[in-house]
C-alpha positions as CSV (number, residue, x, y, z in Angstrom):
1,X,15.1,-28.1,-22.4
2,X,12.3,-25.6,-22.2
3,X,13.6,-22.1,-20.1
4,X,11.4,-23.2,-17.6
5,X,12.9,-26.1,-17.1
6,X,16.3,-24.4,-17.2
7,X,14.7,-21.9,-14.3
8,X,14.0,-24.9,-11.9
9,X,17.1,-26.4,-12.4
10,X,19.3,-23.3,-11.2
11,X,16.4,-22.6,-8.3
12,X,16.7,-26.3,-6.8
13,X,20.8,-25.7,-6.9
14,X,20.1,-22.6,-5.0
15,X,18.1,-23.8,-2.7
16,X,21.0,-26.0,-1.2
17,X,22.6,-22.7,-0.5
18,X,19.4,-20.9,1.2
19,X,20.5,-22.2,4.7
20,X,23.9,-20.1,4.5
21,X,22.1,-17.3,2.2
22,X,19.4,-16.7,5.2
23,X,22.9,-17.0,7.8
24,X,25.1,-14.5,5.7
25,X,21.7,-11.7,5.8
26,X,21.3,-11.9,9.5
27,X,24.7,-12.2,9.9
28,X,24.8,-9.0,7.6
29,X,22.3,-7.2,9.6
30,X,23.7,-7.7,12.5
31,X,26.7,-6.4,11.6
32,X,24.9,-3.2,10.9
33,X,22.8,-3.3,13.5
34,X,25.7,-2.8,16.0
35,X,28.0,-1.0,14.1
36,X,25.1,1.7,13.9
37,X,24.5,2.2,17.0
38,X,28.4,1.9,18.4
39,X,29.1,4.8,15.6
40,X,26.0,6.8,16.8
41,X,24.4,7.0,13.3
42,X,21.0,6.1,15.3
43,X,21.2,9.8,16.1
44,X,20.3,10.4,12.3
45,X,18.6,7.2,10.9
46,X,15.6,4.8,12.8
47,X,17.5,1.6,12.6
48,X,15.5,-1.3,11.7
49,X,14.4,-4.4,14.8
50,X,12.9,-7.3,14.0
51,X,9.5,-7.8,15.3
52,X,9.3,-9.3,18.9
53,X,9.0,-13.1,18.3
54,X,10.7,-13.3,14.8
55,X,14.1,-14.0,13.4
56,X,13.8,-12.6,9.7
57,X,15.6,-13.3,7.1
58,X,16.4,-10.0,6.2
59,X,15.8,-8.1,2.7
60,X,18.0,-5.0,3.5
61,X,18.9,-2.5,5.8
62,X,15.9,0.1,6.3
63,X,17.4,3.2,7.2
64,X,14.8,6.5,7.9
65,X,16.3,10.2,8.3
66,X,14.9,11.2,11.7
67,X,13.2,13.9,11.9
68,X,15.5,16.4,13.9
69,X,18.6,15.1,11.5
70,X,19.4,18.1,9.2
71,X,20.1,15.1,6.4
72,X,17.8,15.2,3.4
73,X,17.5,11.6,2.0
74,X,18.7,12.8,-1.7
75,X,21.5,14.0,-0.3
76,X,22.2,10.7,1.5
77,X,21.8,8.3,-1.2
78,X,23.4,10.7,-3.8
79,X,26.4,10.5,-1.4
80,X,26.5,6.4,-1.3
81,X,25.7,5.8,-4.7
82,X,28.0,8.3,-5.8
83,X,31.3,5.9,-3.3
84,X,29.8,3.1,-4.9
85,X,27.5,2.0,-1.7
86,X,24.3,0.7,-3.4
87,X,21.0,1.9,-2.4
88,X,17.6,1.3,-3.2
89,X,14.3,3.6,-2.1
90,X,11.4,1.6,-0.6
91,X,8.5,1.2,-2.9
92,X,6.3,1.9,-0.5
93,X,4.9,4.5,2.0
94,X,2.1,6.6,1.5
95,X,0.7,4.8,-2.2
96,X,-2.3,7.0,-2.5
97,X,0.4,8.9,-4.0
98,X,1.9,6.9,-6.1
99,X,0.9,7.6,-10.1
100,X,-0.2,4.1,-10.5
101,X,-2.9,4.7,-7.9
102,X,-4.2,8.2,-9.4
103,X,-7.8,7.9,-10.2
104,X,-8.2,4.4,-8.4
105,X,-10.7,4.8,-5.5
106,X,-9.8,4.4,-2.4
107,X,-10.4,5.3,1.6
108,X,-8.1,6.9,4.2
109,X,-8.4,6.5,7.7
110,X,-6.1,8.9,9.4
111,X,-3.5,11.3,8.9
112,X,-0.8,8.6,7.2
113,X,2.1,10.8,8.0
114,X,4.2,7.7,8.9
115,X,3.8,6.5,5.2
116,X,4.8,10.0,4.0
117,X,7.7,9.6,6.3
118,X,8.6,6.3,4.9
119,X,7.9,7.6,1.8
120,X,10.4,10.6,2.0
121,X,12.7,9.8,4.6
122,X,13.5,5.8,4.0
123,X,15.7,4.2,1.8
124,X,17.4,0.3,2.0
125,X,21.4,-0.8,1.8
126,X,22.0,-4.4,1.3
127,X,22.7,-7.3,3.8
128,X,23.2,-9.3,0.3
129,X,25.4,-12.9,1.4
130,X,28.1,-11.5,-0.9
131,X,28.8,-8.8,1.7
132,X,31.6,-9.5,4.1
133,X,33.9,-7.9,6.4
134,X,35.8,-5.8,4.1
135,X,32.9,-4.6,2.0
136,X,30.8,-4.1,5.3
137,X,34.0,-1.3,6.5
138,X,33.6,0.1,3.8
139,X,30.0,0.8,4.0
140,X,31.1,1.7,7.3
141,X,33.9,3.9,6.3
142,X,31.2,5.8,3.7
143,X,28.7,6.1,6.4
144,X,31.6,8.3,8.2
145,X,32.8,10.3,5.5
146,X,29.0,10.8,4.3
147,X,27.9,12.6,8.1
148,X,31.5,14.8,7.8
149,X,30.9,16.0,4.3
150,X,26.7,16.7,4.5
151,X,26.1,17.6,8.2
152,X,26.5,21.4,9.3
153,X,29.4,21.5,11.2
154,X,29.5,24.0,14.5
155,X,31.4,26.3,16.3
């Protein structure tokens, strides 16, 4: 049996389980979605929404530092990564400054300061069909241990 062969085999078994995979995400998402908001975190991060008219089956969990948040994204992901909450950054944002794209002609129209904020500010955490209720307190948990320990605190 070629690899190839070998490839297709394990992709048709998965696809039996893309019904619950797609569930488990939203599900996932959700979740967060909620929780975010309930724990006032949207005063720090731009939660993700789906687009009016869609029901996506989500990737991850954009999160973006808002702009009056004293958070610094390094910070942020240093802090998960570091409790064991996985992150990833979002390739994306402003690519006319990404290396790969140095010395490759393009045109700008406008100021692009929303794909320098992606850029800077964004970063994903998983909505992975592995994740369930005790691994999503957790995250949870992280979140509120993360905005004790980093943000300034008053009085």
């Amino acid at each position: 049996m070629k690899s190839t062969d070998f490839q297709g085999a394990i992709g048709i078994t998965q696809l039996d389980k893309l019904d619950t995979f797609i569930e488990r995400r939203r599900e996932n998402f959700k979740w967060f979605s909620e929780n975010f908001v309930e724990e006032g975190f949207d005063a720090h991060f731009i939660l993700p929404k789906a687009t009016a008219g869609s029901d996506p089956s989500w990737f991850g969990f954009l999160l973006t530092i808002r702009d009056e948040s004293p958070l610094k994204r390094r910070d942020v992901v240093s802090y998960l990564e570091a409790h064991q909450v996985g992150t990833r950054l979002l390739f994306a944002g402003n690519l006319t400054r990404q290396p790969a794209f140095k010395g490759v002609e393009h045109r700008i129209v406008g100021s692009l300061k929303n794909t320098d904020k992606l850029m800077n500010d964004s970063f994903w955490i998983g909505v992975w069909p592995g994740i369930g209720p005790r691994q999503r307190e957790y995250i949870m948990e992280t979140f509120r241990a993360m905005l004790r320990d980093l943000l300034p605190r008053s009085g």
